[in-house]
Each structure stands twice: as C-alpha cells, then as structure tokens.
C-alpha positions as CSV (number, residue, x, y, z in Angstrom):
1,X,-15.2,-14.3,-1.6
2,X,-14.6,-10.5,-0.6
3,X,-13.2,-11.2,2.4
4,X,-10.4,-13.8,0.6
5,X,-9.9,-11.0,-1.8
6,X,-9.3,-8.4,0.9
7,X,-7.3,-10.5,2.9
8,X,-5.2,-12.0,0.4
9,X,-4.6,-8.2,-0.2
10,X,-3.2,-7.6,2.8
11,X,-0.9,-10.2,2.8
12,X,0.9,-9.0,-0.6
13,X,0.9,-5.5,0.9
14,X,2.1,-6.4,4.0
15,X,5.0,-8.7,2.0
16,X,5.4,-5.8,-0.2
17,X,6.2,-3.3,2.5
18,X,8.1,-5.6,3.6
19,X,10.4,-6.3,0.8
20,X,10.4,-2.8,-0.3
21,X,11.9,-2.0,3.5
22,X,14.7,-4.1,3.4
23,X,15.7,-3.2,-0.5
24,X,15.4,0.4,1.0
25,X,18.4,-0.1,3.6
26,X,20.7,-0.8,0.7
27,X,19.3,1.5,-1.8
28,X,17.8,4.7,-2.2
29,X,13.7,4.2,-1.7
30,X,13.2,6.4,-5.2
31,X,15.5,3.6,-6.9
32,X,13.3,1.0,-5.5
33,X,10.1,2.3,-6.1
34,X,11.1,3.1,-9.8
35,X,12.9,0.0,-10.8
36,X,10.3,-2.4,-9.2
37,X,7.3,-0.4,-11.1
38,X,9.3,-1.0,-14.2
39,X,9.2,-4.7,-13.8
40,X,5.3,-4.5,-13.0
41,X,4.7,-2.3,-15.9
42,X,6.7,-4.9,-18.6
43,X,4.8,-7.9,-17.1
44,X,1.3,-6.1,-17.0
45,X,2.0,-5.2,-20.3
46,X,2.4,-8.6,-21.7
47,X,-0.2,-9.5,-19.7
48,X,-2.6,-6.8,-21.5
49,X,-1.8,-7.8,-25.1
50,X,-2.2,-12.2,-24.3
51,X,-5.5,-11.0,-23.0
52,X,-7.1,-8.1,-25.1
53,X,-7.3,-6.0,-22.5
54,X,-7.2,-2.8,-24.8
55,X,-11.0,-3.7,-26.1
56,X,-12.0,-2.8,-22.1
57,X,-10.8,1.5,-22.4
58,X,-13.4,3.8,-21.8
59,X,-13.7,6.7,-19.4
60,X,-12.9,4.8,-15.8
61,X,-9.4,4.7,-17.4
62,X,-9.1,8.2,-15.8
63,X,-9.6,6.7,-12.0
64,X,-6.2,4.5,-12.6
65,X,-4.6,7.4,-13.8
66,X,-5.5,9.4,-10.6
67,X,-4.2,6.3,-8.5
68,X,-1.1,6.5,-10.7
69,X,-0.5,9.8,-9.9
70,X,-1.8,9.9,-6.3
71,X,-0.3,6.3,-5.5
72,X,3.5,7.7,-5.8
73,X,2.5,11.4,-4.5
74,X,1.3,9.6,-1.0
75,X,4.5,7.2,-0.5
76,X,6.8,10.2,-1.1
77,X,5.1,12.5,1.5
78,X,5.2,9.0,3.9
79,X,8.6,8.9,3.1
80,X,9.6,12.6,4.2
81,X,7.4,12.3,6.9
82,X,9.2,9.2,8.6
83,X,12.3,11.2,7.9
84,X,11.2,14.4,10.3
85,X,9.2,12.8,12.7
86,X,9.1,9.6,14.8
87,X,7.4,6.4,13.2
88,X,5.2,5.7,16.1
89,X,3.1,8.2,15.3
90,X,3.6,8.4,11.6
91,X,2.8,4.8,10.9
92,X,0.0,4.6,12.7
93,X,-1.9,8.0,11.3
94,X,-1.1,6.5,7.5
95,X,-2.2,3.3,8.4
96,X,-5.5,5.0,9.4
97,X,-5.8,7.1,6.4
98,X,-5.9,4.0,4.4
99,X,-9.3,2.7,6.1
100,X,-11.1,6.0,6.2
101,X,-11.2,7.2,2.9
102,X,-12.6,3.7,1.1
103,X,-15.1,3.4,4.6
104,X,-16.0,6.7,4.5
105,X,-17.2,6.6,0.9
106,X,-18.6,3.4,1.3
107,X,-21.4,5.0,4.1
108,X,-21.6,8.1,2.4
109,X,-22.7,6.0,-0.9
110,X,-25.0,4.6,1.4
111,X,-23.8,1.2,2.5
112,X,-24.5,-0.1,6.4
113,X,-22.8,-2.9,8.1
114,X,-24.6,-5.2,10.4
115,X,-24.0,-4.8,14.2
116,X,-21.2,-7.6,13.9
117,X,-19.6,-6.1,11.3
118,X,-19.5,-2.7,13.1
119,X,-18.0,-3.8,15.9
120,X,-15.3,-6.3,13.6
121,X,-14.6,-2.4,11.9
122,X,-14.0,-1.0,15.2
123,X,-11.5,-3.8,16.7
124,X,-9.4,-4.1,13.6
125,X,-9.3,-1.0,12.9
126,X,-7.8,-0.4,16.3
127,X,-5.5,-3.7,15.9
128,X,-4.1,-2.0,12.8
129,X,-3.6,1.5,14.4
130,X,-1.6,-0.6,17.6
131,X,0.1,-3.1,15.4
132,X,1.8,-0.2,13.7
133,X,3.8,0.5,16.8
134,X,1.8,4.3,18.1
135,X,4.2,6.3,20.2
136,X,2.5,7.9,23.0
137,X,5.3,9.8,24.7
138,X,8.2,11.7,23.4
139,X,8.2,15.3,22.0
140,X,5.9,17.0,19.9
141,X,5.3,16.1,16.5
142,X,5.7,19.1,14.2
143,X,2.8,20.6,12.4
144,X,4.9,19.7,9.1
145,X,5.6,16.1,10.3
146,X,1.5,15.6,10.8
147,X,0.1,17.7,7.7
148,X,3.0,15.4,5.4
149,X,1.5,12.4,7.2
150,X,-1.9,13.2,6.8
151,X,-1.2,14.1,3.5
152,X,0.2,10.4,2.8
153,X,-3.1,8.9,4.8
154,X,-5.3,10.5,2.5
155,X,-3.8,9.8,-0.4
156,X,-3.4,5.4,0.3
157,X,-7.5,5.5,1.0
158,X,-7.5,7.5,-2.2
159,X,-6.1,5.2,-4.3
160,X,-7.8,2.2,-2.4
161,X,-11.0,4.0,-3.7
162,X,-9.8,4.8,-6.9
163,X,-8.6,1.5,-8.2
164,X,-11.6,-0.2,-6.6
165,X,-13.7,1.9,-9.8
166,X,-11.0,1.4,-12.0
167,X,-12.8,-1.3,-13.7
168,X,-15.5,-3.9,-13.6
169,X,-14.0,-7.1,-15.7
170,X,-10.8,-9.1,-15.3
171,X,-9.5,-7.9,-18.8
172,X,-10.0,-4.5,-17.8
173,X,-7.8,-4.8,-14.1
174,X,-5.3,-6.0,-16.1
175,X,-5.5,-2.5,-18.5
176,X,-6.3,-0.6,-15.1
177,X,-3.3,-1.3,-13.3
178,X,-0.8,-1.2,-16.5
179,X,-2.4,2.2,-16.5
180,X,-1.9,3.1,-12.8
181,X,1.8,1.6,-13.1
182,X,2.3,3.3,-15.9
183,X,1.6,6.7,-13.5
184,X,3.7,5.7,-11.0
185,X,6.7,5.2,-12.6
186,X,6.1,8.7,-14.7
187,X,6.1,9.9,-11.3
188,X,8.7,8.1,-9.3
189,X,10.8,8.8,-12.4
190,X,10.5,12.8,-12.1
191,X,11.0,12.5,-8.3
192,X,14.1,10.3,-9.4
193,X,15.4,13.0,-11.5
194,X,15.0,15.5,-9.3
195,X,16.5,13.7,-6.6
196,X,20.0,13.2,-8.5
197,X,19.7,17.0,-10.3
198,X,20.5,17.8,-6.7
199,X,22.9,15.5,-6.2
200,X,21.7,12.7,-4.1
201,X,22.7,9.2,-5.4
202,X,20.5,7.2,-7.7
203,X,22.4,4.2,-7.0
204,X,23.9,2.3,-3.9
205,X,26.9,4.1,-3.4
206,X,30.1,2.1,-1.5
207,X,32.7,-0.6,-2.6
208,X,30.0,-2.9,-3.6
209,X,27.5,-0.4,-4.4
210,X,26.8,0.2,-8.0
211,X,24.5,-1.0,-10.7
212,X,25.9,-4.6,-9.9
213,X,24.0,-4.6,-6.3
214,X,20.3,-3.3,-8.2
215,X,20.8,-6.0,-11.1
216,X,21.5,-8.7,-8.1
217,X,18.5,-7.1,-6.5
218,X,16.3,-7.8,-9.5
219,X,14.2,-10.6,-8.0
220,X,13.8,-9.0,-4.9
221,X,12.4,-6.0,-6.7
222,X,10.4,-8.4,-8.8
223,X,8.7,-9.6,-5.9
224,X,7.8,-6.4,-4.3
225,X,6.3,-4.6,-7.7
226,X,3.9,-7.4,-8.5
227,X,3.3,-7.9,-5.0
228,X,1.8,-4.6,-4.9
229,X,0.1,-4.6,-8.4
230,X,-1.7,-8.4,-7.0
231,X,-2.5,-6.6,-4.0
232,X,-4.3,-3.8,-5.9
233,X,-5.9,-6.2,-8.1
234,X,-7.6,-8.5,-5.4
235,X,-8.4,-5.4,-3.7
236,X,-10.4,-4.1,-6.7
237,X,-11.9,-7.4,-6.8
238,X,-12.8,-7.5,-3.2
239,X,-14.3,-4.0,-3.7
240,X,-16.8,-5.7,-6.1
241,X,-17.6,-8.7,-4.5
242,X,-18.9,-7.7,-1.3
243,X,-19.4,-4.6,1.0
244,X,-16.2,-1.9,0.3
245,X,-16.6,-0.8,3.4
246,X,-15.4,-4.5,4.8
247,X,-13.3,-5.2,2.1
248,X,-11.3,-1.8,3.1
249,X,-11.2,-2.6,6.5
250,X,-9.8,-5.9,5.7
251,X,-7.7,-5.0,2.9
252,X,-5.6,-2.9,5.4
253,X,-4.2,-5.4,7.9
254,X,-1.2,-5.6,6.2
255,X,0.6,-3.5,9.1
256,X,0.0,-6.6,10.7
257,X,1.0,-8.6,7.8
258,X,4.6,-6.5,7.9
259,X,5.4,-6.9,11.5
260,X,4.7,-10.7,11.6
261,X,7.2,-11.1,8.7
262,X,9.7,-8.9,10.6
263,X,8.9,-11.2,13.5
264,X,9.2,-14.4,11.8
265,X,12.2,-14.0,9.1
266,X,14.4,-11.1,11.1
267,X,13.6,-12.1,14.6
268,X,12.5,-8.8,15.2
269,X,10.6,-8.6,18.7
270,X,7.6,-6.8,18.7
271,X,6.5,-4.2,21.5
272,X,3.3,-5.6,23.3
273,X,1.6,-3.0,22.2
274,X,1.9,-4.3,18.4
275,X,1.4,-8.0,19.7
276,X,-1.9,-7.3,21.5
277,X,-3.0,-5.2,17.9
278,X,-2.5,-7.9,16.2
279,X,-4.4,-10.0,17.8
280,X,-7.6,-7.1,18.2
281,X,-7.1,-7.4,14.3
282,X,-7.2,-11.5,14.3
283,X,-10.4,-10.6,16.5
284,X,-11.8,-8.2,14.1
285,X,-11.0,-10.4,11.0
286,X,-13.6,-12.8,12.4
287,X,-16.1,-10.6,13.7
288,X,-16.3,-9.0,9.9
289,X,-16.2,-12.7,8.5
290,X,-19.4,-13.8,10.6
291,X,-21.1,-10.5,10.5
C-alpha cells in the first residue's frame, strides 16, 4: 500500500506541476499559486467540518504550519532561480532536494532498506535527476542561481518530511493540510502584495487579459490546488504505511510524471537524456516494489 500511496503521489504532483506550468504562461505564477490555494483551502474546509476533523488538534498542528510556511518559501526561491539561471540545472538540483531531506531523515531515524531497495533508490533517483532535463554544458551557474536552488531543494524535502508528521488519522490529514493551505496562501498572499506594491501585475494583462481570463481559468486552477493537497495527503499516508525512505523516493517521480504529460498532451519531444531517466525511474519503481 505505501508504494500505491507514493506513487499515486507522484502522479498528482507531476499533473500539478503540470497544470500550474501552463496557467503560468498566461498568468502571473503568484496569481496562480494564490488563487488555486484558495480553492483548496474552501474545499478542505468543508471537508473538516462534514468530518470533525477539529476533535484531531494537538501539538503536531505546528509541523503543517511549518510546511505552510516553508511550502510557498521553497516554490518562490524555485521560481527566481529558474528566472537567473538555466533550468537544466535548476530542475534537476530541486528535484534532488526533494528525495534527500525525507531519505536522509529516514536513515538517520534509523531505517535500512534491503539490498534491492538500495539499488531501486539509487536508479530512480538518478531517473529523476535525468528526466528533469540536467544541462551539462553552457556557462557557469552563478553562486546566487545555486544557493536560491538549493534553497528551494531543501525546503520541498522539508515539507515532504513535515507533512508526513503532520498527523496520524484520516480526520486529522484533512485538519493538517487545511492548516498547511491555510499557510500557504498567508504567504503567497504577502508575496502577492508585495509583488503589485512594486508594480508588477496581479492579473493577466492584454486585450483579453483581466479578471475574465482567471474566473475562465477557475477549473484549471481547481485541478491543480487539490491536485497538490491529494498529493500531500497520499504522501503523508505513504509515509505511514511503509518505509519513508521508499515512500520519498517514490513519491518524487513526478519529474517524470510532468514530462510524460508534456509529451503526451503538448507533443513536446523529450531530449534522450530525459527519455532514458525515465525509464532508470520505471527501473527503479520496480526494484523498490520487489525489494
């Protein structure tokens, strides 16, 4: 069951990211982050109060407040990274950051994968690093460009970590990620404001830009919030069903996830260098689901 979980996880992320990139090429990303949260916080909301999920506060609240906090931190530093440096390398380095922290913490708290599941670690790790599209050549990546990146990797694995303590029944995910939604739109918002106090556009701007293009928008932004609060939510589940440290590795193949939808619904072509990655990643799926 951990490995569904953590699968299924990557798909929504992978959709997610996925959505969230193409809502970002005809709005501003802070629009889209903010807007979609919104949705996510009104339906978690209902779904709290049909299911009691109040009774379940206590003291892990505090980890889904840190993941609301850190969550839209992470995404912005991502964001302003991709915008100084080249994606090959940023992509690949956040992708990363998003298995090590969970993986780490997993060994540290002393869990230990069989010889299978080592190896499965090792190849899909490596198929999400190449199925993020590295860049090898090129100029040199400047020491801002990497510490914003690093930055960003840090903080996904953190959250992965965070929401995975979060909570321990199904009522209680339900309060845990109202809470962490709740975060992230406090903080998208503030980024949001300062973003238009210094005079960049909170809305698509244009002949047909406007409020009408984000209320057309609405399902697509739909999709793309609870997307990533399901994803959350099976990872958290994942995390308590089996070994975190598989359930990270697994949970992040939605690089993968991403580039196959770009493949299959924009005809995108992908280098060979993302095509053979995701197929180490296929390969490592199956070694961590044997081992």
């Amino acid at each position: 069951m951990s490995a569904l979980f953590a699968l299924a996880t990557s798909l929504l992320w992978g959709l997610a990211d996925f959505g969230g990139g193409l809502l970002t090429r005809r709005m501003p990303a802070l629009t889209v982050v903010v807007v979609s949260q919104t949705i996510a916080v009104a339906v978690l909301g209902a779904i709290v109060v049909a299911t009691g999920g109040w009774s379940e506060a206590g003291p892990q609240l505090w980890f889904a407040v840190a993941a609301g906090v850190v969550g839209p931190a992470a995404m912005l530093c991502f964001y302003r990274a991709l915008a100084l440096g080249p994606m090959g390398v940023v992509s690949p380095l956040g992708a990363l950051g998003g298995v090590a922290v969970p993986l780490g913490l997993a060994l540290v708290l002393g869990e230990r994968p069989g010889v299978l599941q080592v190896a499965g670690i090792v190849v899909a790790v490596a198929g999400v690093v190449l199925a993020s599209g590295p860049q090898t050549g090129g100029a040199p990546v400047q020491r801002q460009t990497l510490v914003l990146t690093l930055v960003a990797a840090l903080g996904f694995g953190s959250v992965m970590a965070l929401i995975a303590e979060a909570s321990s029944t199904l009522t209680g995910l339900f309060l845990a990620l109202f809470v962490q939604r709740l975060g992230n739109v406090a903080v998208g918002g503030a980024a949001l404001y300062v973003s238009i106090r210094r005079g960049n556009p909170a809305l698509p701007e244009g002949p047909e830009g406007g409020i009408a293009v984000v209320r057309a928008a609405l399902p697509a932004l739909a999709f793309v919030g609870l997307s990533d609060v399901a994803a959350n939510g099976t990872y958290n589940l994942a995390a308590h069903h089996g070994p975190v440290a598989v359930a990270a590795v697994l949970a992040s193949l939605y690089p993968v996830v991403t580039a196959l939808a770009a493949r299959g619904l924009l005809n995108e072509r992908l280098r060979a260098i993302q095509a053979g990655g995701a197929g180490l990643a296929l390969v490592g799926t199956l070694l961590l689901a044997t081992g």
